[in-house]
C-alpha positions as CSV (number, residue, x, y, z in Angstrom):
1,X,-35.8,111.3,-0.2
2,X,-32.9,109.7,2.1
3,X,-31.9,107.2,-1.0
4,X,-31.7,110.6,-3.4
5,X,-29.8,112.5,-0.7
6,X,-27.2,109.7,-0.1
7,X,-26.5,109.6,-3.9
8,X,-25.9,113.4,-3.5
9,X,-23.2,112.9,-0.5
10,X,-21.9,110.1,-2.4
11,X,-21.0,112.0,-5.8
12,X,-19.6,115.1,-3.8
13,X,-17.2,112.4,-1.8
14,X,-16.1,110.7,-5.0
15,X,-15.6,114.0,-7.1
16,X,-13.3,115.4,-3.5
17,X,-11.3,112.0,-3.8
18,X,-11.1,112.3,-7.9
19,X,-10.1,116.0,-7.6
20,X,-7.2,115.0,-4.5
21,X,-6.2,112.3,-7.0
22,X,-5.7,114.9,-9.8
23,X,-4.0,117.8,-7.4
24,X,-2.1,114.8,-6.7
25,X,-0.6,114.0,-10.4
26,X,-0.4,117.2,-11.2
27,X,2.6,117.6,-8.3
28,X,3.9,114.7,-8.8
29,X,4.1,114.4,-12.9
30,X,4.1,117.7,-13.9
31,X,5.5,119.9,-11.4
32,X,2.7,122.4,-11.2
33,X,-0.3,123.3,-8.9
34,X,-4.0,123.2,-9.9
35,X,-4.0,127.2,-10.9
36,X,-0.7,126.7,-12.8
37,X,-1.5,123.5,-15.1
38,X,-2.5,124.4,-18.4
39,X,-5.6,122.9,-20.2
40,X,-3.3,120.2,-21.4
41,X,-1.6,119.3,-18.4
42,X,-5.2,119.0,-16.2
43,X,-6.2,116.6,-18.9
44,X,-3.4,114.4,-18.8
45,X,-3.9,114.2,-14.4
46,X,-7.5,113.5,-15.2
47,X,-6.9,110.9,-17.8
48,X,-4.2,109.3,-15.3
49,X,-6.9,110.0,-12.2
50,X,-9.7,107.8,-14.2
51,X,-6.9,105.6,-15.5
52,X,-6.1,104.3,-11.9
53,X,-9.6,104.0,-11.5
54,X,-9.8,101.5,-13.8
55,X,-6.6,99.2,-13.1
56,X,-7.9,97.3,-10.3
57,X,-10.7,96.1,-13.2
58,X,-7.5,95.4,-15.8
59,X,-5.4,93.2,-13.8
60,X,-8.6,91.2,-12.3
61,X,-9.6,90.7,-16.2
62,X,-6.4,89.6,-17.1
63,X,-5.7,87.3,-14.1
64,X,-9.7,85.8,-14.4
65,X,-8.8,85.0,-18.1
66,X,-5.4,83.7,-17.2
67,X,-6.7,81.4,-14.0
68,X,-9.2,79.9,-16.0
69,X,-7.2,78.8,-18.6
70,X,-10.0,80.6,-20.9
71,X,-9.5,80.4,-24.9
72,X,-8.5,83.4,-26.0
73,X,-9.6,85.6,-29.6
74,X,-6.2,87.4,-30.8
75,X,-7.6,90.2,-32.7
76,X,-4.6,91.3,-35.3
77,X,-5.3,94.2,-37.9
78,X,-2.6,96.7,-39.6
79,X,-5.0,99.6,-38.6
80,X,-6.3,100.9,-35.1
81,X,-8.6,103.9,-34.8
82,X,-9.9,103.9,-31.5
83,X,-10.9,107.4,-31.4
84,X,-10.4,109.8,-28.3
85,X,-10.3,107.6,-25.1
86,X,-11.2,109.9,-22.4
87,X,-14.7,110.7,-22.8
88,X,-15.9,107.1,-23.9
89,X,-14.0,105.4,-21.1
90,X,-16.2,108.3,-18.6
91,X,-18.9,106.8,-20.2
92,X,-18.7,103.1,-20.2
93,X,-17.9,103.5,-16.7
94,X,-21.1,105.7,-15.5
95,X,-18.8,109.2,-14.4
96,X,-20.5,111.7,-16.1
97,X,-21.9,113.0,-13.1
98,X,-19.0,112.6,-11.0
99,X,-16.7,114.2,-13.6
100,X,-19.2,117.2,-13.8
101,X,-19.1,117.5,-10.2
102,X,-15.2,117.3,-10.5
103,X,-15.2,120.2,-12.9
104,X,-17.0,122.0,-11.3
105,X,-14.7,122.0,-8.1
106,X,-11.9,122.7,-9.9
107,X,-13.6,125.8,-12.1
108,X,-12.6,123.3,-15.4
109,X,-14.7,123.2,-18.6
110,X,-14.6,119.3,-19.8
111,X,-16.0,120.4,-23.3
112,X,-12.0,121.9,-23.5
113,X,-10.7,119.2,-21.2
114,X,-11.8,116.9,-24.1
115,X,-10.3,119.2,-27.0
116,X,-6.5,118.7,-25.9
117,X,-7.1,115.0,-26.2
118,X,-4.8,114.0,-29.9
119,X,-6.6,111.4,-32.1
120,X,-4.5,108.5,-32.5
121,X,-4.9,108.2,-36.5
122,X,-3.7,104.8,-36.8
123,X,-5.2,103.9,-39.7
124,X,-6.8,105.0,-42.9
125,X,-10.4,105.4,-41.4
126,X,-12.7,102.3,-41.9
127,X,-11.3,99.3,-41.2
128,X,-9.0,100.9,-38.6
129,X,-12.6,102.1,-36.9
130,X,-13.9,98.8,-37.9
131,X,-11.5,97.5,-35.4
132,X,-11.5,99.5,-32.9
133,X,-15.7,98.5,-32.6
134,X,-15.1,95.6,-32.8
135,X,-12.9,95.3,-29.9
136,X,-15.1,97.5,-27.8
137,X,-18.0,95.1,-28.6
138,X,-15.9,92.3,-27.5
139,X,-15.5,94.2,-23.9
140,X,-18.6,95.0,-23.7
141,X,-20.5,91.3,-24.2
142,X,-16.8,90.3,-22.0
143,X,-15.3,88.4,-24.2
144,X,-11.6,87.7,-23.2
145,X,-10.2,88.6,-26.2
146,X,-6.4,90.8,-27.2
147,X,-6.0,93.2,-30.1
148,X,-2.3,93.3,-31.6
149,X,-1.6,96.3,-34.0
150,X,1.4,99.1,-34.7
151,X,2.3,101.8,-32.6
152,X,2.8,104.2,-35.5
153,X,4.8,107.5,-34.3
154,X,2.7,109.4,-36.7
155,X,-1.0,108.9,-37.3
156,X,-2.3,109.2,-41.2
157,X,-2.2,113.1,-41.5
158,X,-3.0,116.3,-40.3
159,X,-5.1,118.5,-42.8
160,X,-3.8,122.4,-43.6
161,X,-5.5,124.3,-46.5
162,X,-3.5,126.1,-48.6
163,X,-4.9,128.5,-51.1
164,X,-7.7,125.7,-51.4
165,X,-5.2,122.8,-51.8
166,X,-4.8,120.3,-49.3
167,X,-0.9,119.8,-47.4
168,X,-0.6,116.8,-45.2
169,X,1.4,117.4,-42.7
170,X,2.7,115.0,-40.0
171,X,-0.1,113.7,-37.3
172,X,1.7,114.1,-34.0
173,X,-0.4,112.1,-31.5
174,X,2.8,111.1,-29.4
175,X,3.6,114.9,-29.2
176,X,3.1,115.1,-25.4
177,X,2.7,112.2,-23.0
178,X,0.0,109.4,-23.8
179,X,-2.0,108.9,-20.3
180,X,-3.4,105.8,-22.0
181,X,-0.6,103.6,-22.1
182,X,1.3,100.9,-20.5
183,X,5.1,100.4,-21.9
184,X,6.0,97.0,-21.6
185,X,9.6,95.9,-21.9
186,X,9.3,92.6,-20.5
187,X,7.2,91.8,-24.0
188,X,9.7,92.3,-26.1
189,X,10.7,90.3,-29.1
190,X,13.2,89.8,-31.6
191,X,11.6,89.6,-35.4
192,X,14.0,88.3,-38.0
193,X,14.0,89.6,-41.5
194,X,15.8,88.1,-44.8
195,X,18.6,85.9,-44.1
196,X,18.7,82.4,-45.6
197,X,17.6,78.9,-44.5
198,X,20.2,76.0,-43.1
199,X,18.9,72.6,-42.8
200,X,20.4,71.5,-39.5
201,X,19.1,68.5,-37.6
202,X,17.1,68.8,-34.0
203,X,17.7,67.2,-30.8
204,X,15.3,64.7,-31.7
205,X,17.2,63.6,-34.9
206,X,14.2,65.6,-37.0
207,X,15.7,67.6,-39.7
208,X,14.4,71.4,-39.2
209,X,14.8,74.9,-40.6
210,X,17.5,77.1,-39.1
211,X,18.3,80.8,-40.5
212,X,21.6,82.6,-40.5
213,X,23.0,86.0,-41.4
214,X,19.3,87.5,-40.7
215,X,17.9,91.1,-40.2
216,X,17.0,91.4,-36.3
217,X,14.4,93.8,-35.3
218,X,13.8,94.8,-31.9
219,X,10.0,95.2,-31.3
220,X,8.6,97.1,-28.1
221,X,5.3,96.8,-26.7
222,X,2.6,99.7,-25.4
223,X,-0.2,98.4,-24.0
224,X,-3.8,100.2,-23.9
225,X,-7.0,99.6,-22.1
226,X,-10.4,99.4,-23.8
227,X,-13.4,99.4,-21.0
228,X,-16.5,97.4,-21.7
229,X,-19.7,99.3,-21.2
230,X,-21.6,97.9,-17.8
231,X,-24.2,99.4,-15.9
232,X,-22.7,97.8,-12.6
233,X,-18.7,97.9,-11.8
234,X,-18.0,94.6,-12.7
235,X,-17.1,95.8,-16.0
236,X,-14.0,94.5,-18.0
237,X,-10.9,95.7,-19.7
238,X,-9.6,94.2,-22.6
239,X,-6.5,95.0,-24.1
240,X,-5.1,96.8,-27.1
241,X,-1.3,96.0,-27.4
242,X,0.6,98.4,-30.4
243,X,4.0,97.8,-30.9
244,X,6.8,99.8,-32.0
245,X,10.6,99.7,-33.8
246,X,11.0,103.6,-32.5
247,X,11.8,102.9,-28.6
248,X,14.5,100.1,-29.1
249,X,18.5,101.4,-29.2
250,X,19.1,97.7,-30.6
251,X,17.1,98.9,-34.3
252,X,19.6,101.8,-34.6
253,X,22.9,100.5,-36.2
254,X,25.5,102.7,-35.1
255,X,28.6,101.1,-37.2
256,X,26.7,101.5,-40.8
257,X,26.1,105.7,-39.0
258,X,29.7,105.9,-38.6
259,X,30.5,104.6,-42.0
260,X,28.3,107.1,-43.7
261,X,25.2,105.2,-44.1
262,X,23.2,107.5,-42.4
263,X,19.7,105.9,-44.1
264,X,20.6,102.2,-43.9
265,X,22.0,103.0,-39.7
266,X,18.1,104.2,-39.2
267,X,16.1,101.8,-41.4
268,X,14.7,99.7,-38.5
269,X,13.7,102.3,-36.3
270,X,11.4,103.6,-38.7
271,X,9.5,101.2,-39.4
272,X,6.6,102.2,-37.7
273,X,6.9,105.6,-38.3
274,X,3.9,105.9,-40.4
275,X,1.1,104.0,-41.6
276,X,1.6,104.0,-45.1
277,X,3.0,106.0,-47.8
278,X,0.8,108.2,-50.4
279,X,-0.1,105.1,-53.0
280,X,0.5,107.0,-55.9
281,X,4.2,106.0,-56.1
């Protein structure tokens, strides 16, 4: 009876501090009080509450891995569907009844705390979900392991019926802020497209490739946290790393804009727009 009444008082003292933490972001994000925030704002204060909840687990993983010199499995696939974040990440870390208790405080329905979560579509279904298991397995049985995909600005479609025909229209899962995501700058890199090869001899006398009047691209990283399921908190968080031509001013060409090449002076930011085009062209 005292163990069952401690776990009481201890769910109704984290669900005060996880409901502080979310008064807290919605202030300082947002702008707006708990009665103000819409349904969409609340989730993105409670996806950025459990995300600090998490961190201290993401940089331990990450320095663990890196401290003892572990070998590492770089996971790379075109296609990334991880599915809606929120609710598994409540899960694989044992909230359920915290959040309940948290909803409950704050007079919030999770069921539509959950619906104003987008869907990053970032891939054509299976092998983008195939992916997306895979990596959570390899959190889960802690396996240090990295995922590299493509941050696509759109994901494969949304679905509108028209007179019984399907339109596609654009899947914008980047329409409002994404609480799940880390930009990093300071992973940057420079991909070089076309050009042509010079032979030109190394400081070691070895004769080597070199390549001149090349394509740069500027590529951007976001990173993403996937939480391995664990009873106990020692859980770990692998990462998902998506990169992205949209965020770079270096992709946009601004001499070929002002010389009326309005398509060419925008080619290299939209390279990740979009998965892939219909294949019946």
């Amino acid at each position: 009876m005292i163990q069952k009444k401690r776990w009481i008082v201890d769910v109704a003292y984290q669900a005060e501090m996880l409901a502080h933490k979310i008064r807290h972001y919605l202030i300082t994000t947002m702008g707006v009080t708990e009665d103000e925030a819409t349904y969409e704002e609340f989730y993105r204060a409670f996806s950025l509450t459990i995300r600090e909840e998490i961190m201290i687990n993401w940089t331990a993983t990450n320095h663990t891995f890196d401290k003892k010199d572990v070998r590492k499995l770089y996971y790379l696939c075109m296609e990334y569907m991880p599915g809606r974040l929120l609710g598994n990440n409540i899960t694989n870390v044992h909230a359920q009844e915290v959040v309940q208790a948290v909803m409950k405080k704050m007079n919030r329905n999770l069921a539509e705390v959950y619906r104003y979560e987008p869907d990053p579509g970032l891939g054509n279904g299976g092998l983008g979900r195939l992916a997306a298991c895979l990596l959570d397995s390899l959190a889960t049985q802690q396996y240090p392991a990295v995922a590299y995909g493509l941050r696509y600005q759109y994901g494969i479609f949304d679905q509108e019926l028209w007179d019984g025909v399907q339109v596609e229209r654009p899947d914008k899962w980047l329409l409002h802020e994404n609480p799940w995501e880390f930009r990093k700058d300071t992973h940057a890199v420079s991909v070089y497209y076309d050009g042509r090869p010079v032979s030109v001899m190394n400081k070691k006398g070895v004769e080597v490739s070199d390549l001149t009047d090349y394509e740069e691209v500027r590529a951007l990283s976001y990173d993403m946290p996937i939480i391995g399921y664990k009873e106990s908190n020692d859980f770990i968080v692998s990462t998902l790393r998506l990169w992205t031509t949209k965020e770079s001013p270096r992709n946009f060409r601004l001499q070929r804009y002002n010389a009326g090449l309005l398509d060419q002076a925008a080619e290299n930011t939209s390279l990740t727009d979009v998965l892939y085009p219909n294949d019946n062209n």
